[in-house]
N, C-alpha and C positions, 0 to 999 in steps of 0.2 A: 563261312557264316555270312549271312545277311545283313545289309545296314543299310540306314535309311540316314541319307542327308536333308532335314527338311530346312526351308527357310520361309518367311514372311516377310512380301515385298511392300513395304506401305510409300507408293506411287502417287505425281501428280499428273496432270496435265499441264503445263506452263505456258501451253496455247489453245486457243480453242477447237476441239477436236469432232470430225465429222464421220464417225462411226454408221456406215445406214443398215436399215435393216433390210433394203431392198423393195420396200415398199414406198407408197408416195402418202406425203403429209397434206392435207386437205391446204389448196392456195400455197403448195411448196411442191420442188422437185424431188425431194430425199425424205426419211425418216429417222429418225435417232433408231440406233437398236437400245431393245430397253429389256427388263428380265422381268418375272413372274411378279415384283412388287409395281414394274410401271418404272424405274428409276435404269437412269442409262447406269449401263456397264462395260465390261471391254472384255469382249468372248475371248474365249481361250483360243479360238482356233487364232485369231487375230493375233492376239500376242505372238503364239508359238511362232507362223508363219515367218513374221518380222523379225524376232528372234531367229531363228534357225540361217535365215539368210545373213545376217550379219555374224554371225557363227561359223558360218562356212567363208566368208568371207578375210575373216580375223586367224580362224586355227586349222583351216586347212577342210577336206573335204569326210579324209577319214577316222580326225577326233569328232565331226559334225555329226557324222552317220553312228560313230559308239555313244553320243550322247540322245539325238532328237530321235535316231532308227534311221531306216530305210526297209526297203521291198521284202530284202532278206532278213532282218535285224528287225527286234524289238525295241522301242523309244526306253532306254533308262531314267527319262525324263516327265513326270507327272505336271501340269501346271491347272490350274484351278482357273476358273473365270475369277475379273475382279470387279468386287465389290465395292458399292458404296458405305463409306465411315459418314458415322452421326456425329454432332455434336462432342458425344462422347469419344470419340474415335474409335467408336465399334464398328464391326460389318453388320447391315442393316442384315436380318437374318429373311429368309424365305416366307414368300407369304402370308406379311402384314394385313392387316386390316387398312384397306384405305381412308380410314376415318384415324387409325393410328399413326400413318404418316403424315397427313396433313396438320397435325398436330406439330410437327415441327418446323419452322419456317425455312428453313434451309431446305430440307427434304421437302416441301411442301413444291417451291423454286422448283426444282431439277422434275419434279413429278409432270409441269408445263407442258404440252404438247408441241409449244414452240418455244423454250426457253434462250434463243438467241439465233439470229440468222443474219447473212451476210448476200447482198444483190452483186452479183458479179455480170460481169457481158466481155466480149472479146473485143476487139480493137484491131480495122481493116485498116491496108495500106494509106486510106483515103484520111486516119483520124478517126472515123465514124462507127458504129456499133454494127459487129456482123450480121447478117441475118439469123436468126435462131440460134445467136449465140448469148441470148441473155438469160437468166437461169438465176435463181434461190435455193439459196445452201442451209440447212438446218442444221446450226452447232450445239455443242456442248460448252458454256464458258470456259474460260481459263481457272485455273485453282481447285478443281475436285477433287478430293483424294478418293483416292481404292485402295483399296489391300486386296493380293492373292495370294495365295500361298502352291510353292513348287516342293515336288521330293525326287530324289535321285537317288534310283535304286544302283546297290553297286554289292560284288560279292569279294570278299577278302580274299579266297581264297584264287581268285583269278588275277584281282586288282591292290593292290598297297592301301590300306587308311590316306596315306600322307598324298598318294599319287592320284587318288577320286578327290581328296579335299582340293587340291590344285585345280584339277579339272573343273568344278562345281565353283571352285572361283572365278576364272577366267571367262566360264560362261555367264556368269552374274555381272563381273564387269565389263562388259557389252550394254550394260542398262545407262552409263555413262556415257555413251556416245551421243554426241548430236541427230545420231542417221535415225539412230531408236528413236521412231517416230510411227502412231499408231490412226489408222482411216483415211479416209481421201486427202487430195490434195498435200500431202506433207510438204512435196516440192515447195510448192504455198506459203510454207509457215506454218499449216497446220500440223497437229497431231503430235507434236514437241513433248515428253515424258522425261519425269525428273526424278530419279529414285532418293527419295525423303529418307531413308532409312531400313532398315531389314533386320531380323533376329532370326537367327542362325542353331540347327540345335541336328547334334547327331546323334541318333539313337539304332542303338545294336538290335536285333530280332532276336537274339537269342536270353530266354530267363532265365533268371538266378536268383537265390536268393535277396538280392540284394537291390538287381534291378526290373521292372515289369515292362517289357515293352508295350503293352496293352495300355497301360497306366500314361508312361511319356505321350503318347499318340495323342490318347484325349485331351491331356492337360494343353498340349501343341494347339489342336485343331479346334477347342474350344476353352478361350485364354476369356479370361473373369474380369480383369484387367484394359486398362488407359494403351491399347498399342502405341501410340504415339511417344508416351514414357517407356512404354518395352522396348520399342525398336532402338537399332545403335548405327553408326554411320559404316559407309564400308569400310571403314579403313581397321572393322575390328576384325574382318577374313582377310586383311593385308598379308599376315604372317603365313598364308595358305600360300599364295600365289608364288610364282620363282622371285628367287633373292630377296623376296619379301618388300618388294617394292609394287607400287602400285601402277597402273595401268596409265599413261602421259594423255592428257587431255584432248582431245580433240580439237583441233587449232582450223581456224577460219581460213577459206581462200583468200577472204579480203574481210575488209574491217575496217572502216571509218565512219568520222562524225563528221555530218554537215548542218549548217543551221541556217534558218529563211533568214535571208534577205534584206526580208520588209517585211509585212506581211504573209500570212499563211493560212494555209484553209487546207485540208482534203475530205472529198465525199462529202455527202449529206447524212448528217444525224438526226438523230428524234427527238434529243434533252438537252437542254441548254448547259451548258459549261459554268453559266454562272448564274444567279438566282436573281429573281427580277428586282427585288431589292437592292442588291446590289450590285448590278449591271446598270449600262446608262440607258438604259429606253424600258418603259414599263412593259412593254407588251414583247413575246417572243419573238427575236429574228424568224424571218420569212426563211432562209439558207442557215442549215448549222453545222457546223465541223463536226464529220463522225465521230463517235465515240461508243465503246462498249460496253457490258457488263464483265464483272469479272469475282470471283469468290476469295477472298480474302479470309485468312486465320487469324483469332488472337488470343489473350488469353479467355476472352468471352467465347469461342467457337466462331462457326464462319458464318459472315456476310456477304451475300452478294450482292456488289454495289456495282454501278453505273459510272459514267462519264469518265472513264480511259479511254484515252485520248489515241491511237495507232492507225500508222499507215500498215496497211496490208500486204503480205507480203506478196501477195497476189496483184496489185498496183504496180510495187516496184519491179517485180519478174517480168511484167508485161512491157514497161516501156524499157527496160534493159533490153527484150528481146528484139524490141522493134529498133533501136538505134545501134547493136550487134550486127540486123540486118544492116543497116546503113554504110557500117563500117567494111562489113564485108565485101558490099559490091564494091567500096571505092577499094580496098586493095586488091582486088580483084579487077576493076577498070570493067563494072558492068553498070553503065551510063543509063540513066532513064532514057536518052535518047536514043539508043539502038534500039530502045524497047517501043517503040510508038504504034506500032503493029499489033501488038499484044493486046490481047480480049483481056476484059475485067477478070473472068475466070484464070487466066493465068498472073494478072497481078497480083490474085487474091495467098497463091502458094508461096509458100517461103522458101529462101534458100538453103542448102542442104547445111550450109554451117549454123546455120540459126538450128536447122531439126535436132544435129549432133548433141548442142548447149542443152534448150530445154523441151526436146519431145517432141514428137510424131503421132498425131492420131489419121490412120489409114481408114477410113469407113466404109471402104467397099471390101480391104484386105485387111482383117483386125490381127490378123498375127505379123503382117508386117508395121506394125504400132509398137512402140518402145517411148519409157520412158527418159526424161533428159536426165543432164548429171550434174547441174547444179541444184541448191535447196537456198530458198531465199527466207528468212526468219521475218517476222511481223515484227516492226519498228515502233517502240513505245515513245511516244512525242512527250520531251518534255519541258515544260513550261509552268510560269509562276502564274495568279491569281490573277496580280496586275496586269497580263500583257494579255489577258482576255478582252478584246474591245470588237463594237459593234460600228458598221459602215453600213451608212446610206446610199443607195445609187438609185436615180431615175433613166429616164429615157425622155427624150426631148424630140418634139415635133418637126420635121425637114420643112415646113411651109410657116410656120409662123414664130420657129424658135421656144414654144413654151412647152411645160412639162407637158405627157401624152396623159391619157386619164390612164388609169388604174397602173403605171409602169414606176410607180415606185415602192422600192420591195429593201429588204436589212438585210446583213451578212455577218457572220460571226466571224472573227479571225484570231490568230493569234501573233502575236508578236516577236519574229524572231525565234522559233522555237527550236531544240536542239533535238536533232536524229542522229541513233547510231543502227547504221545499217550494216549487216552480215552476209553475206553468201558465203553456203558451205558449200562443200563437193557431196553427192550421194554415192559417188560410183566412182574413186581416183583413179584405177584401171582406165577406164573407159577417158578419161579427159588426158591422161599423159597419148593416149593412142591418136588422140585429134590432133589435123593437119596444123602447121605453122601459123596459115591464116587463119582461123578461126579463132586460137589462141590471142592474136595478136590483136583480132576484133572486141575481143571480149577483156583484153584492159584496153583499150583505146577506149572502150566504153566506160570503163570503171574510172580512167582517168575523166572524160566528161562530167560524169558526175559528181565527182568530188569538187573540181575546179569549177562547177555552178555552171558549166553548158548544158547542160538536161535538167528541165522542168520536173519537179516530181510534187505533184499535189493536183489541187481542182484551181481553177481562174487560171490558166495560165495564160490568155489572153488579156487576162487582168494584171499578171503582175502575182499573183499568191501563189504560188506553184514555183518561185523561184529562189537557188539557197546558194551557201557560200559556204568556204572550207569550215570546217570547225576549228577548237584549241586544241584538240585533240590530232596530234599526225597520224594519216591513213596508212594501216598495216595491212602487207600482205603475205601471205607463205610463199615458201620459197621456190615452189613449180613458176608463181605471177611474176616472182621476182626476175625466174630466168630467162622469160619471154623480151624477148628485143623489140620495141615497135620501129 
């Protein structure tokens, strides 16, 4: 006989996530992919893909292929697009009336053509901005929920009840990983998914009097009902899974808190941090510490509010990559000075330990491109009210000593602010396989950073971009542990 394991994933984002549709957004490089009502969602192919490869990764190649399929094999596995939840923590259902959705200010938000974006560029040997490597990312804020709903076919008479319940667990907790990350950039920080909950329901094909599979389906796949109040935490499929123990967390390569200095700044924002009331200058800083928007729940429904304050994880991967490189030549003894010969073009390539860490794009040979196998998380700053303060700076004439005309301009900074920064592994295969020195490059760098030699922010000519251990002792797992520098 027949049975139907279905369940409903009610999913967040916990970072801002860059889904495209492959199309270009008028004054942008990307586009949100969005469904029949206009509102982003996260296709199913997208999931599954993601899913499957951490699947085959986790249980092996041929529990992978009797769950998701293969060439020969049919997918046991259904998974639904996920949809946007309202207010009410419903699935917004299929074409709406656009005059129906603008009616609620959240779904109104995400309806946006451009509801959040990030200016990224790359970073040559020299300090200075690549060529045509400066580029606009259209996100999705952080905090949207979705719900989709999966069923996993399975036959008794092939397979155990208890032996498909297992199964159908251990594929669910895969959504608890760090790597379960969905659209561009994950490496990045983006694309971070956090599963809020799930409800869980199996239902037999076969009728009786007593039960109507027809009946469970409907009530399943159209619930009347607060998802949010239906759903239950995983730990209600725990007694599914072996010895009834849950799945051990995903542990960080490294893990520490550092905190400025002195002053602090990164990137340039658009809203002020603090209100000109009260703030000490009436008029807006000329320079203001990024910060973003992000959608928040409560008991009123969600908000999406402004001024989060994060470094990106996309800032910190980049100059990690660039002083990895640094480290590398010197254990390596590859001197700038034998280099003096070398064309720009060969400055501009990086070392093969630097490709290993975080990735390779080949543009003449796209299959010789791979991605790296660290994932660096976006770094939430954080900081009190008080240590929001505004700095004046001019520029002073070389002939007469007095201010220049028009060269004094405000900066927004904060005070001392505390960061905890993450690097996970995407690929632990692939990093236990790297040579000694690369390993060895990559805490010598980690070590930098914590002990306050690596600038991480904007001014660092100024002084804002520089930081010191935190209270917190920096954690590492026990691959970083065993590297000897």
């Amino acid at each position: 006989m027949k049975h139907y394991l279905l369940a409903r994933l009610l999913v967040s984002n916990v970072a801002p996530m860059a889904i495209s549709s492959g199309g270009r957004e008028h004054n942008f490089d990307t586009q949100l992919a969005r469904d029949a009502n206009g509102l982003p969602y996260l296709p199913a192919t997208s999931v599954t893909g993601v899913w499957r490869s951490l699947v085959l990764r986790e249980l092996g190649k041929a529990q992978c292929d009797a769950i998701f399929g293969s060439s020969e094999l049919r997918s046991s596995l259904t998974v639904s697009h996920g949809v946007v939840v309202d207010k009410q923590h419903q699935p917004v259902r299929a074409c709406q009336s656009q005059q129906q959705l603008e009616q609620d200010d959240y779904l109104a938000s995400l309806l946006l053509a451009r509801p959040h974006h990030r200016e990224r560029v790359a970073i040559n040997d020299r300090g200075v901005a690549k060529h045509n490597a400066k580029f606009d990312q259209l996100l999705l804020p952080a905090g949207v929920r979705f719900v989709l709903t999966v069923k996993y076919e399975f036959d008794s008479a092939h397979l155990a009840q208890n032996e498909a319940k297992r199964y159908f667990a251990q594929v669910l907790s895969v959504w608890q990983q760090r790597q379960f990350a969905l659209g561009g950039s994950t490496r990045n920080g983006l694309g971070q998914m956090a599963l809020l909950g799930l409800d869980v329901k199996h239902v037999p094909l076969q009728k009786t009097p007593e039960h109507d599979p027809r009946t469970a389906l409907r009530a399943f796949y159209q619930p009347d009902c607060n998802l949010a109040a239906q759903t239950k935490p995983f730990s209600e499929v725990q007694d599914w899974l072996p010895d009834g123990k849950l799945p051990a967390a995903t542990r960080a390569l490294c893990e520490m808190t550092v905190k400025g200095l002195d002053y602090w700044r990164f990137g340039a924002g658009v809203s002020r941090l603090k209100s000109p009331a009260e703030g000490s200058a009436a008029r807006s800083p000329d320079i203001l510490c990024y910060s973003e928007p992000r959608v928040t729940w409560d008991e009123s429904g969600p908000q999406l509010k402004g001024q989060h304050v994060v470094l990106c994880g996309s800032a910190i991967k980049g100059i990690l990559a660039h002083r990895v490189a640094f480290h590398y030549c010197r254990l390596n003894k590859l001197y700038a000075e034998a280099r003096a010969q070398d064309s720009h073009e060969d400055w501009q390539k990086r070392v093969a330990g630097v490709d290993e860490l975080f990735g390779h794009l080949d543009e003449q040979e796209h299959d010789n491109s791979f991605a790296g196998c660290l994932m660096v998380d976006d770094c939430e700053v954080v900081y009190q009210a008080k240590d929001i303060q505004v700095r004046s700076h001019t520029s002073l004439d070389r002939f007469t000593g007095g201010v220049r005309k028009g060269a004094l301009y405000t900066e927004e900074l904060l005070y001392q602010p505390t960061l905890t920064i993450r690097v996970w592994l995407a690929n632990e295969a692939r990093f236990k396989q790297l040579d000694t020195t690369t390993k060895q490059a990559l805490k010598a760098t980690l070590n930098d950073l914590e002990q306050g030699l690596l600038p991480l922010g904007a001014g660092s000519g100024r002084g804002t971009s520089l930081l010191q251990p935190g209270a917190q002792s920096r954690e590492d797992s026990q691959m970083l542990k065993e590297i000897a520098l």
